[in-house]
N, C-alpha and C positions, 0 to 999 in steps of 0.2 A: 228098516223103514228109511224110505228119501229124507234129507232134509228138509226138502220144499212140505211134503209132512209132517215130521215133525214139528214143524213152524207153526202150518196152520192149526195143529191139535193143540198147540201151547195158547196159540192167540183166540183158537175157541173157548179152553179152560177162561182164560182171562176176562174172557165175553161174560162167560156165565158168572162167575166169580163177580163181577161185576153188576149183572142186573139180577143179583140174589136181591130180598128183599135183609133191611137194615133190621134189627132188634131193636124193639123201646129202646131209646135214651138212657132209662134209667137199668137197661137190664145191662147193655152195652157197659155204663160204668161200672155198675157193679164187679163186670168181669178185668174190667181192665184196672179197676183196685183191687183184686183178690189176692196181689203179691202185697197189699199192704194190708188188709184185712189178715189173713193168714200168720201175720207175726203177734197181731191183738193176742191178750187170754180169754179163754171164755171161761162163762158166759161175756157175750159182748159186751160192752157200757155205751147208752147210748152217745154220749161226746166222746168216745176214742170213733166212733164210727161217722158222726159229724164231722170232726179233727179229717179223717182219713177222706171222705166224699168231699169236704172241700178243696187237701191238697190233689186229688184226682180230677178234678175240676181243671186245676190250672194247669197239670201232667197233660191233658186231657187237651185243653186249647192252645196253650202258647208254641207247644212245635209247628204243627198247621198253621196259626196266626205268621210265625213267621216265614214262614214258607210260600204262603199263599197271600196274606192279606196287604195293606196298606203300612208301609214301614213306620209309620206314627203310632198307629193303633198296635203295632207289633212291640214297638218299641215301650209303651207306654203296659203292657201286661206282661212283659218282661220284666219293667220296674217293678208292679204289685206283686209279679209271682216272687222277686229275688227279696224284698220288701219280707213280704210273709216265711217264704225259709230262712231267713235270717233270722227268726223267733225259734225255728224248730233245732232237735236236735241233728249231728251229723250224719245219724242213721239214718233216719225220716227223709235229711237232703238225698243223699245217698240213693235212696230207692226210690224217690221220685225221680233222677235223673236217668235211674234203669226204666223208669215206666214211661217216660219222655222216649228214651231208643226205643221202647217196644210200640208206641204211638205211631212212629212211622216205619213201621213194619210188620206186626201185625196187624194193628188198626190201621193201618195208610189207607185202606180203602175206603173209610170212613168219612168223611169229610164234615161231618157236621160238627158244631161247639156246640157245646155247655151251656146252655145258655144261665140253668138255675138249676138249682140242686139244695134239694131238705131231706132231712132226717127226723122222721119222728116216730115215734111210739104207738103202736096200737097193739093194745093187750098183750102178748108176750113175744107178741115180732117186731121186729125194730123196719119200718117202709122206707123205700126212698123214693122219692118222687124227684125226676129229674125233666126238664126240656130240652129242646134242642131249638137251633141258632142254624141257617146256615152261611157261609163263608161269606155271603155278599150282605151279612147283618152284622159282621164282625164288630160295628163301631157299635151298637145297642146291647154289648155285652157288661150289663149293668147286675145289681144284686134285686131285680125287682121281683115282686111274687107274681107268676103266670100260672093260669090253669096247667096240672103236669100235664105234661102228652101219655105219659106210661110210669106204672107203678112197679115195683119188683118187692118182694118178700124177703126176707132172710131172716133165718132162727136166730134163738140166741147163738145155739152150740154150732 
């Protein structure tokens, strides 16, 4: 195969890969915590899985923020994210900073933030209800409660 082919069938791949349709918000996190879920024991507890959707939150916006957004607004959720790992232990740092490289690289095509993310209990699933933000709302990334846009399920086990 020509290179001039090969090029365009990469940049087709890319096309596609690109106008795929995005996953709920909240299912997107979930997958992009599973390296942090996965060390949890089960049965889950509801607050190691709160603990864990909110450090994924900030794995989750501050590489994009700063990559993409306003060096203030960047600057200032770098403080809250370094702020808040500073309580955690250095395993917890540690794997949020591997889930931060995988943010922009497997999820690089993602571009949307966090905007909010809950954990709660219903009967013997634990729900997460997440929103999404996108890049040009970066500065309205507050802790306020919005209707989710998407729910996702997970067992206990």
């Amino acid at each position: 195969m020509s290179l001039r082919r090969r090029i365009a069938r990469t940049l087709r791949k890319k096309h596609e890969v690109a106008a795929a349709p995005l996953p709920p918000m909240s299912a997107a996190l979930f997958e992009f915590a599973k390296p942090m879920m996965d060390t949890m024991p089960v049965p889950r507890k509801l607050a190691h899985v709160r603990a864990a959707m909110a450090l994924a939150q900030l794995a989750w916006n501050l590489p994009l923020l700063e990559r993409r957004a306003d060096r203030a607004i960047a600057a200032d959720y770098r403080a809250r994210t370094e702020a808040e790992l500073a309580t955690k232990p250095a395993a917890a740092r540690a794997l949020v900073a591997q889930m931060m490289t995988t943010r922009l690289t497997r999820f690089a095509a993602d571009e949307r933030l966090v905007k909010f993310v809950e954990v709660i209990e219903d009967g013997e699933e634990i729900r997460i209800l997440a929103t999404d933000a996108a890049l040009a709302d970066a500065g309205s990334l507050t802790q306020s409660v919005d209707e989710p846009q998407a729910r996702s399920n997970i067992g206990r086990g």
